[in-house]
C-alpha positions as CSV (number, residue, x, y, z in Angstrom):
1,X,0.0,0.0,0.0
2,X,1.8,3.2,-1.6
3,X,1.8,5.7,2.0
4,X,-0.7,7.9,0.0
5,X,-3.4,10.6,1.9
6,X,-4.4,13.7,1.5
7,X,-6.2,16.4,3.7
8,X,-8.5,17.8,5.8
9,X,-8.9,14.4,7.1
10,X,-10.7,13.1,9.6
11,X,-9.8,9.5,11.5
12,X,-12.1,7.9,13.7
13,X,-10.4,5.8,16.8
14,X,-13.2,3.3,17.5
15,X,-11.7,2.9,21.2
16,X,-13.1,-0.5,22.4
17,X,-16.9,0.9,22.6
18,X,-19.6,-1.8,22.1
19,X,-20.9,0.4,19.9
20,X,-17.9,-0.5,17.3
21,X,-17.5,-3.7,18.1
22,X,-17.6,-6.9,15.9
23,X,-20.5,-6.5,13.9
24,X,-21.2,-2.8,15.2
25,X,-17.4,-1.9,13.9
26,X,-18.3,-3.0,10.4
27,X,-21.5,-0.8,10.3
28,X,-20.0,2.0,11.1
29,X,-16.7,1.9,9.2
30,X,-19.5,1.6,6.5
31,X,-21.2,5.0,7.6
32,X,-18.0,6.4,7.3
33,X,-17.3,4.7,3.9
34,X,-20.2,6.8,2.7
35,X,-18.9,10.3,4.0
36,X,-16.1,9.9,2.6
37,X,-17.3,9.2,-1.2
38,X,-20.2,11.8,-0.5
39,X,-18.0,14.6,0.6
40,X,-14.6,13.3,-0.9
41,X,-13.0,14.3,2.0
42,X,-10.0,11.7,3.5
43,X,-12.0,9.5,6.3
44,X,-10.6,6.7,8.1
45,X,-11.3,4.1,10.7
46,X,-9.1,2.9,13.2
47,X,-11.2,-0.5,14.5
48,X,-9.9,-3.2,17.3
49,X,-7.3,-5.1,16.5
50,X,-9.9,-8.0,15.9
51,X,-12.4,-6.3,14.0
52,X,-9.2,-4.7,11.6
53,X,-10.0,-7.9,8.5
54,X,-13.7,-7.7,9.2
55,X,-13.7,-3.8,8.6
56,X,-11.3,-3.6,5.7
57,X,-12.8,-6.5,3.7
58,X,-15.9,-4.5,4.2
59,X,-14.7,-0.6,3.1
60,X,-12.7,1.3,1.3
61,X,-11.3,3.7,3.0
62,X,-8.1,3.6,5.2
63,X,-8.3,1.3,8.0
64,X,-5.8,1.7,10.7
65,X,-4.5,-0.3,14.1
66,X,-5.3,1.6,16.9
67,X,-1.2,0.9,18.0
68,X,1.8,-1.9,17.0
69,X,4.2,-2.6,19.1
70,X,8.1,-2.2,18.4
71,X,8.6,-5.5,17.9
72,X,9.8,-7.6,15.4
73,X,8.7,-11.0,14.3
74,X,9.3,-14.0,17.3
75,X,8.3,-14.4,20.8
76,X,6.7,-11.6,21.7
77,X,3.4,-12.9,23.4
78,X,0.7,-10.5,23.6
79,X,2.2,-8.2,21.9
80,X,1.4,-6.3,18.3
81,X,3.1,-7.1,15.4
82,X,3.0,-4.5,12.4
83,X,3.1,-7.5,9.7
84,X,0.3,-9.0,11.6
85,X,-2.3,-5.9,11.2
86,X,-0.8,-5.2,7.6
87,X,-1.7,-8.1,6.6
88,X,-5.3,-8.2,8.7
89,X,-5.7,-4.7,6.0
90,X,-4.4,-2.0,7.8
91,X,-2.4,0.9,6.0
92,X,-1.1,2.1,8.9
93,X,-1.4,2.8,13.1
94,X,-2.2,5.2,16.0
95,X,0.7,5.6,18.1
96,X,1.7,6.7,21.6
97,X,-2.1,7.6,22.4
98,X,-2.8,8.9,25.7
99,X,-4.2,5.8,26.1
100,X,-1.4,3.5,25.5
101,X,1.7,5.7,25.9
102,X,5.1,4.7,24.9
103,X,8.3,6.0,25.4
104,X,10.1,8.3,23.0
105,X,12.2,5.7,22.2
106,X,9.8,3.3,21.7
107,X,7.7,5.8,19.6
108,X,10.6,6.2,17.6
109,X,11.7,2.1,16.8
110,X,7.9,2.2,15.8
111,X,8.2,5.1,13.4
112,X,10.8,3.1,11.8
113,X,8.6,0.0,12.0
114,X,6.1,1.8,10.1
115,X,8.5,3.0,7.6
116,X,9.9,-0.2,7.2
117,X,6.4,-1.8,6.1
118,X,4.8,1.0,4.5
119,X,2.4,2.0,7.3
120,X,1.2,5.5,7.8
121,X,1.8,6.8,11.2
122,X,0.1,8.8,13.4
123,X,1.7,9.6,16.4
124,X,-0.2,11.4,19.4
125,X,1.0,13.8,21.9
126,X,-0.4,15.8,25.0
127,X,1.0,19.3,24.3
128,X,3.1,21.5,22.2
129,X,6.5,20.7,23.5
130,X,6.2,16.9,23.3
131,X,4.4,17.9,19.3
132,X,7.9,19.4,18.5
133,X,10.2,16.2,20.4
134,X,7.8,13.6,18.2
135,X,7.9,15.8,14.4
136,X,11.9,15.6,14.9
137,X,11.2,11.4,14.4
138,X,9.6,12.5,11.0
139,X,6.4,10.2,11.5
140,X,3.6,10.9,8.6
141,X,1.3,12.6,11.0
142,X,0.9,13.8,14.5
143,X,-2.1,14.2,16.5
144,X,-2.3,16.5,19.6
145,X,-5.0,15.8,21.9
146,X,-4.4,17.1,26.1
147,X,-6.0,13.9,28.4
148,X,-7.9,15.7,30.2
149,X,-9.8,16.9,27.0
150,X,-10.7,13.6,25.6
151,X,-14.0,12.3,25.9
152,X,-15.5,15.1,27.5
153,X,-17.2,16.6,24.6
154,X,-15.5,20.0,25.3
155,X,-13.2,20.9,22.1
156,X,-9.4,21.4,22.5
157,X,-9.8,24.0,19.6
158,X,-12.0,26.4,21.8
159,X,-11.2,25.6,25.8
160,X,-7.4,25.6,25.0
161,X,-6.8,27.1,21.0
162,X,-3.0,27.8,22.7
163,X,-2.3,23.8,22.4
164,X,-3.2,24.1,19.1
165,X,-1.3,26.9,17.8
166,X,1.4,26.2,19.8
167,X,2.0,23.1,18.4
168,X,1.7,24.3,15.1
169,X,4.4,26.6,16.0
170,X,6.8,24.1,17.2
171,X,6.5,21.5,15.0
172,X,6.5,23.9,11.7
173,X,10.1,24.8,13.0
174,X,11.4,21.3,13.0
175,X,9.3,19.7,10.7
176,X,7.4,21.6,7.8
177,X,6.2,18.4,5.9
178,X,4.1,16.5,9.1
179,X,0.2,16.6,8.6
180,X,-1.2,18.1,11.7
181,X,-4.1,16.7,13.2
182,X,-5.8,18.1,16.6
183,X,-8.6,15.9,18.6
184,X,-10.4,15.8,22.2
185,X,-13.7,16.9,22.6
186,X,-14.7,17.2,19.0
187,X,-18.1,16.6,18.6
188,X,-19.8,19.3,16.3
189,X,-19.0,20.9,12.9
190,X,-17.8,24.1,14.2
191,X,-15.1,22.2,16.1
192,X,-13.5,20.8,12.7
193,X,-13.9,24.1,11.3
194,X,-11.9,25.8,14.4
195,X,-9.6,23.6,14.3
196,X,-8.6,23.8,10.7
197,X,-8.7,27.6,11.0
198,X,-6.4,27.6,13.8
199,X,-3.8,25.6,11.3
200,X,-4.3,21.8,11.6
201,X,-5.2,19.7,8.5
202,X,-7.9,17.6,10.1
203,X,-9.0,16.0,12.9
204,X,-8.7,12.5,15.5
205,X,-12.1,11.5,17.0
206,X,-13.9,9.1,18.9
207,X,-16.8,9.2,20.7
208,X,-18.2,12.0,19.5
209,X,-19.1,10.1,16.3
210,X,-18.8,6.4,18.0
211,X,-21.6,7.2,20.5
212,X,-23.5,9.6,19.3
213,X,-27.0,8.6,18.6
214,X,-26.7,9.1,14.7
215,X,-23.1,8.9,13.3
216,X,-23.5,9.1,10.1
217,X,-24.9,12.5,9.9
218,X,-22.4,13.8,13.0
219,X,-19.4,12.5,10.5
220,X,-21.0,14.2,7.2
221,X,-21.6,17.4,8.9
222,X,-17.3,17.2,10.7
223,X,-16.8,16.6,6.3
224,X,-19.0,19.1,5.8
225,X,-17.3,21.7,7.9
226,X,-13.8,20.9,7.1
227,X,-14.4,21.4,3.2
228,X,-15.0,25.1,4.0
């Protein structure tokens, strides 16, 4: 899979909510299938690891591991193995969420994981400073999102804009190639829009399309917004 994307994009981090789950993952990655070829704007799905075949037998669009370990084929128990979710249909992974952190280290051996088998990466990051430490490993895309934002339907783009441009400060003066992404508390429209207009190139979400009562038209109206 050529590392090909283009943007505003919007990913959508499935988390491990029931409500995109097995047969509930497929549905929506389909939902977002149709967003994407409506609006032509880049949408992708980042499923559970067991759900990653499923989904991208079923869609399109890019489907991406939600993290990989670094790791290398052998006996590695429990672990993640990049080959493994590349060939489940994966084009690349979430790494270093604030969910499942790494070291800088480790984020970096997985950069050059990614690299290695042609997986986009995204890497997340809390706040400006660690933005800038991540662009210098030259990953495909970083995603700044402050934990204490994330899941509480209050957007990082208006309760703290400063993360936002801040980071796009700091990374643009190690690294002008990296797609910036911004996520946490996104949930309407005019959070995509602020976002892009305060210079990201798209957006990292979860359950404000995962559990919201209708996610189709939530995800068309994020496209919606970020095409203006």
């Amino acid at each position: 899979m050529p590392k090909k994307f283009k943007t505003p994009m919007i990913i959508v981090n499935f988390k491990t909510y029931s409500e995109a789950t097995g047969r509930n993952a497929v549905e929506l990655a389909k939902k977002a299938e149709r967003v994407n070829d409506e609006t032509s704007v880049y949408v992708g799905v980042a499923p559970q690891f067991a759900d990653i075949a499923a989904v991208a037998k079923a869609v399109k669009i890019p489907v991406f591991a939600q993290h990989i370990d670094p790791i290398k084929p052998g006996s590695f128990t429990g672990h993640v193995l990049a080959e493994s979710v590349k060939e489940a249909g994966a084009v690349g992974t979430l790494i270093n969420h604030s969910e499942r952190q790494l070291k800088l280290s480790d984020i970096n051996e997985t950069i050059a994981i990614t690299r290695e088998q042609e997986l986009l990466s995204i890497v997340c990051a809390n706040d400006p400073n660690v933005s800038a430490a991540v662009a210098t490993l030259k990953p495909d895309i970083i995603a700044v999102e402050p934990p204490e934002l994330i899941g509480t339907g209050i957007p990082v783009s208006k309760a703290k804009p400063e993360v936002v441009t801040g980071t796009v400060r700091l990374v643009r003066e190690v690294n002008s190639e990296v797609t910036i992404l911004c996520g946490a508390g996104i949930t309407r429209g005019e959070d995509v829009k602020a976002a892009l207009k305060l210079g990201t190139q798209g957006v990292l979400v979860a359950s404000g399309i995962v559990k919201a009562k209708d996610p189709y038209t939530v995800l068309r109206e994020f496209a919606e917004a970020a095409k203006k």
